[in-house]
N, C-alpha and C positions, 0 to 999 in steps of 0.2 A: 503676774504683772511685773515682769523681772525686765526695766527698761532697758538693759544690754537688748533686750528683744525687741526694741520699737525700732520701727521703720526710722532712717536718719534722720529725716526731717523732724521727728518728732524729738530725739536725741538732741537735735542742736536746739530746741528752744525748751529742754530741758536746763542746760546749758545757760542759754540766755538769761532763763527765766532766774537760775544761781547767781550769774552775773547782775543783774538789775536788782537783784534782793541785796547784795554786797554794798551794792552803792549805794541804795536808798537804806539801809541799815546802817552802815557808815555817815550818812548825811543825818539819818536820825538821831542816833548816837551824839553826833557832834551837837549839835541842838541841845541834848536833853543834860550833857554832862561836859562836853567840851569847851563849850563856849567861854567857860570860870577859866578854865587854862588858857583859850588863845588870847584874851581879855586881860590878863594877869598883871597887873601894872612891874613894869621893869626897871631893874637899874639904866641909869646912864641917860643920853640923849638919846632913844631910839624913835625913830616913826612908826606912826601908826602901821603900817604895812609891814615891816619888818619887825613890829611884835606880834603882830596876827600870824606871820606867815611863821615866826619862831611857832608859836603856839601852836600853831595847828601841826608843825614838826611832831612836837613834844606831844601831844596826846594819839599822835597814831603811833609813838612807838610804846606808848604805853597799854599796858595786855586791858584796859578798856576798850582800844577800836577794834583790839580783835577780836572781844568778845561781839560787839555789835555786828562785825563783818561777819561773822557766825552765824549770829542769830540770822540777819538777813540770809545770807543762803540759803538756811535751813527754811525759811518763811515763802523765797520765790520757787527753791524747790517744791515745797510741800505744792502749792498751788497750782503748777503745771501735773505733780504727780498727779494730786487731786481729780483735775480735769482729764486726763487720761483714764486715769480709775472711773469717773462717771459717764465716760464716752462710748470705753468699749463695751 
């Protein structure tokens, strides 16, 4: 079950399916633990839009969002493997 050996079509929503787990991992992530950082009350006069948009800077470059972007991968991958593996 060595997907170097599926037909392309099946490769590219392998693919996909990494990419859609990334972003919906990363959207979860932020939810679950970001949101204290983008929220974070700031020095100075800032607007609301330029502390959120700081914050959410500052927690992707923290090794939190990558753990989540991980996870997610590993999660949409798994589930296109999955359905490959109970198809063929």
């Amino acid at each position: 079950m060595n997907p170097l050996n599926w037909r392309p079509e099946h490769q590219v929503a392998l693919l996909l399916g990494v990419v859609i787990g990334i972003v919906i991992g990363l959207a979860g992530g932020f939810m679950y633990d970001g949101i204290h950082v983008a929220l974070a009350p700031t020095e100075g006069d800032a607007s609301f839009h330029n502390r959120t948009a700081t914050g959410i800077m500052l927690w992707l470059g923290t090794g939190s969002a990558l753990r989540w972007g991980v996870f997610g991968a590993f999660v949409g991958g798994a589930i296109i493997y999955t359905r490959q593996l109970l198809h063929a």
